[in-house]
N, C-alpha and C positions, 0 to 999 in steps of 0.2 A: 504493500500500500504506500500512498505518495505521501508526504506529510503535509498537512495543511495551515493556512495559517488562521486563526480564530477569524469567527466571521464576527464583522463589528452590526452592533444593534441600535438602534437610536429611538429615544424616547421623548416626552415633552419634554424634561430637563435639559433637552439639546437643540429645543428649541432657540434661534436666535431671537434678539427684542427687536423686535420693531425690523425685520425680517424684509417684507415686503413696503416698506413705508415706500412710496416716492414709484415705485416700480407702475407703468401701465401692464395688465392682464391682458392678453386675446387668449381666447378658448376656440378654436377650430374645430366647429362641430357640435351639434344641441343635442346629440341621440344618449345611446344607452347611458354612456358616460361623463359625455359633455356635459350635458344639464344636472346631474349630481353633481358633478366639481364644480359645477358655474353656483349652484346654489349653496353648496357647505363652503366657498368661497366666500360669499356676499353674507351669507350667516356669520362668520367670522370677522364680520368687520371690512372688510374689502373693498374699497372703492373700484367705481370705474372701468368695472368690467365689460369687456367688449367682446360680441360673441362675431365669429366669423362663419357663417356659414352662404350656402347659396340659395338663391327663393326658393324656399320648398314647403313644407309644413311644418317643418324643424323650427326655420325662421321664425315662424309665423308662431309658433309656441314659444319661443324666446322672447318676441317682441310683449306676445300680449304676460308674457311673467315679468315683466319690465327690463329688460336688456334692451341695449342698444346695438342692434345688429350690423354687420355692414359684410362685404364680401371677404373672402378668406384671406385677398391678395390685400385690400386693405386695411384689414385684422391689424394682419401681419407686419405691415409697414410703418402704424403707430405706435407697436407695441413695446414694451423693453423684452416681455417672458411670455412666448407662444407655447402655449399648450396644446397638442396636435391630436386632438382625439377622434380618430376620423380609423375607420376599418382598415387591419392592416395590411389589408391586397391593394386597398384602398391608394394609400397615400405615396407608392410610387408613382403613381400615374402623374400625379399633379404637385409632389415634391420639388423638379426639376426646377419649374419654370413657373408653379402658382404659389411655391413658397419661399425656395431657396432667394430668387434674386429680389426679394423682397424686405430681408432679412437687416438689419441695422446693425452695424460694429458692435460688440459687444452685448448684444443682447443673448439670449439665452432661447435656446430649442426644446422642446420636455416633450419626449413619448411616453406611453401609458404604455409600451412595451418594448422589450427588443429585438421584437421581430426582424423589424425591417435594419435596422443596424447592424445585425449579426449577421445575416445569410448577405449584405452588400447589395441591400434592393434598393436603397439612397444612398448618398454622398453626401453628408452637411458639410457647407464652405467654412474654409477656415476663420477664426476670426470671431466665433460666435461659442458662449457654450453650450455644449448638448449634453441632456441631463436625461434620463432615467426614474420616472414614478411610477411605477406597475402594481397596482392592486390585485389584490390577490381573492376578489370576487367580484358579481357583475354590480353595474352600475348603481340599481335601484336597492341591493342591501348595501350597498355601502354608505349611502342617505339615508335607509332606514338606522345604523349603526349612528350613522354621528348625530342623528335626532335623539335618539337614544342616552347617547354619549358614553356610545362605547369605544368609537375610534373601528377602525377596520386594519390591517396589516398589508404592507406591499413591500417590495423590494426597489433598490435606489442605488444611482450610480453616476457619477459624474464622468461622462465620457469624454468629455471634452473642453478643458477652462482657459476661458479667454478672457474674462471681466475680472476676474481675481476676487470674485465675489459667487460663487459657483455653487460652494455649498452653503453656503449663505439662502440664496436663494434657493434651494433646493430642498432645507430642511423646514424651511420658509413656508414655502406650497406643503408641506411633509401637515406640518403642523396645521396650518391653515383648514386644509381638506379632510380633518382628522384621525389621518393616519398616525399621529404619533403615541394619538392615548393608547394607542392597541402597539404598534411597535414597526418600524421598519429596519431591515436588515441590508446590508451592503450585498449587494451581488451585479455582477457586469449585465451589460445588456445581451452578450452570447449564451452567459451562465441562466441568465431570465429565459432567452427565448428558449435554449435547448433543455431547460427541464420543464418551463409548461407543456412542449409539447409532449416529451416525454413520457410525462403523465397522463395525458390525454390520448393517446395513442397508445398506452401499455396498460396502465392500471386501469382507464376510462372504459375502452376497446374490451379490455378482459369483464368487466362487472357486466356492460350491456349484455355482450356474448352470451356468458355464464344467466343471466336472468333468461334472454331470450329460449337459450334451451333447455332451462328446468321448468319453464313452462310449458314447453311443448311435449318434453318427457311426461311433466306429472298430467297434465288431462290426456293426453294418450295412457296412463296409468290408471288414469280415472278419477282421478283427483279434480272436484268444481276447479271452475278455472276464477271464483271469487276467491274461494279458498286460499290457491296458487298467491293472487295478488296481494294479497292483506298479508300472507305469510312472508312472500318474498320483501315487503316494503313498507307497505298500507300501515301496518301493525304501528310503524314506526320504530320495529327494532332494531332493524339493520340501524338504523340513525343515532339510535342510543349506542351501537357499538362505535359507529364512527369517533364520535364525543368521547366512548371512555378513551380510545385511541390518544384523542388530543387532552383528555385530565387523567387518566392511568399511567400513560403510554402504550404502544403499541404491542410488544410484550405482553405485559402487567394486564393489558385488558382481559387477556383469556383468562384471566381466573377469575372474570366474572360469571364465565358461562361454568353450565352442570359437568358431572362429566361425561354425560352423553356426548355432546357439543365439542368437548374438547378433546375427545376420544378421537371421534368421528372426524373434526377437522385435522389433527395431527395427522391421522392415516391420509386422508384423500390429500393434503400439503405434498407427503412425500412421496408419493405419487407422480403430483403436477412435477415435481421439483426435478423426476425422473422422463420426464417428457423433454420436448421440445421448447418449451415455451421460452426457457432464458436466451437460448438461441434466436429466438424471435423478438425476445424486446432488444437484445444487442444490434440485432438488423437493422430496427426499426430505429434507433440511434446513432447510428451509423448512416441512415438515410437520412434524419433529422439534421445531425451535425456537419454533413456535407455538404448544405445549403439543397440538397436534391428534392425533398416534402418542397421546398418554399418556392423552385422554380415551379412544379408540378401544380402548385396552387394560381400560381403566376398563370398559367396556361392554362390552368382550370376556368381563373378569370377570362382569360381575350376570348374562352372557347363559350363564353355565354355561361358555364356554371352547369354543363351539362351531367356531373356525377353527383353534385354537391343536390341538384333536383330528385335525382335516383334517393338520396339517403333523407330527406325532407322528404320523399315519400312514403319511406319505411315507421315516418312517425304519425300519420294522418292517423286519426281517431275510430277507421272501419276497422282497424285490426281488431281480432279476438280479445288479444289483452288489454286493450284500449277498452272497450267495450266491457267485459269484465268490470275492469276500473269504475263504470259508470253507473253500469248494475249495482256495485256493493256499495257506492256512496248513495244510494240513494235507498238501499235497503239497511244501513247504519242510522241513518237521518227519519226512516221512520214511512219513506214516501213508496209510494209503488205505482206502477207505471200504468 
């Protein structure tokens, strides 16, 4: 094994004061994430925030929440701190030429990922810093959390400092957006992009799988297929494992369960463990980390999104276990059809 060096974590206490004083905001983009950060922004005290988006309906909900809208290009041009929240197949397209030459000396660039940084799908010009805020869930619990005032967690990096003010601003927006009550960790924008995917392509990929086909085993077994759904999910227990995961540990969880449970998974573990499957997530890693997923999405895009249609349709609600799903809530709730 490689040695590592500790990974640094940052809290409010690293908060700097008065952080963002003096700085103009543009937020590029009102969707999932935009308008969470545009609004735990202006909740925070925030002047002046400017949303860049193009006429759409996006606009038109920023405008009537009271933002002052204008186009991306000139977001972008008044800005000191552009926030780029805009989809990340997305923002090559219009990086080149609707953002880059746009850009002001020393100002400062911030992705909510590092997707496009790490696989070399933009170029930021020199002379500006490029920073690094990736939340680590979607947009609308992340505005439920800081309503709350729990804070949400994300990873943070400064890729680039040109202002001499980099993390300044960075822990700035950290706090701001309230990520710091809950905690952010230093990790690069390659290290962001190649373990979300990672995740979502190995651990993600495996649980879908794994649900799809014990559902199709058990009502072929003969098992109600409500049954199936409430057990596999519905119940809420799977959920409750997840959580001890992150208050147990991951370990430490299984000795929550009987030892039925922990019989049974030990055996079928080493099993998997004797399969192929590690072979398969290192593939899949190796396809990740080679920039080769991020061209293939690249193409996905120009090609109109022709497979990304194929998997949005594996989730429409005629399915069996869609249905199911609809059955049992509505036979928990008391109602009958």
């Amino acid at each position: 094994m490689t040695s590592q060096n500790p990974i640094r974590c940052f809290t409010t206490k690293d908060a700097p004061v008065d952080a963002l004083k003096g700085e103009r905001i543009a937020i590029l983009g009102y969707g999932h994430l935009g308008r969470p950060f545009a609004l735990n922004l202006r909740d925070s005290g925030v002047e002046g925030l400017v949303i860049g988006n193009i006429a759409d309906e996006y606009a038109d909900q920023a405008r009537s929440e009271g933002f002052s809208v204008l186009s991306p290009e000139q977001a972008t041009a008044q800005a000191d701190i552009i926030l780029v929240l805009l989809p990340d197949e997305v923002i090559p397209d219009i990086f080149a030429t609707g953002i880059a030459p746009h850009l002001k000396p020393r100002s400062a660039i911030v992705f909510a990922s590092g997707y496009d940084l790490a696989y070399g799908l933009i170029t930021p010009p020199a002379g500006v810093d490029v920073l690094m805020l990736a939340p680590r869930m979607a947009g609308e619990n992340a505005r439920q959390r800081f309503l709350n005032g729990q804070g949400f967690y994300a990873f943070v990096s400064v890729e680039q400092e040109a202002s001499g003010k980099a993390w300044k601003r960075l822990l700035g927006l950290a706090e701001a957006t309230g990520i710091l009550k809950a905690g952010a960790l230093e990790l690069s924008a390659s290290g962001e992009a190649d373990l979300d995917l990672l995740v979502e392509q190995t651990v993600g990929a495996a649980i879908g799988v794994s649900m799809m086909n014990a559902f199709g085993l058990g009502v072929e077994a003969g098992i109600p297929e409500e049954a199936m759904v409430l057990e596999m999910y519905m119940s809420e227990e799977m959920e409750m494992v997840f959580r001890s995961f992150c208050t147990e540990g991951f370990y430490r969880a299984a000795k929550v369960h009987g030892p039925t449970a922990l019989y049974g998974g030990y055996v079928r573990t080493m099993q998997l463990l004797q399969s192929d499957l590690s072979d398969r997530f290192r593939q899949t890693m190796q396809n990740i980390r080679s920039g080769e997923f991020a061209r293939q999405f690249q193409a996905e895009r120009q090609a109109g999104y022709p497979m990304l249609s194929i998997a949005m349709g594996m989730t429409m609600d005629d399915s069996p276990q869609a249905q199911a799903e609809v059955r049992l809530r509505k036979m928990l709730a008391g109602e009958s059809d």
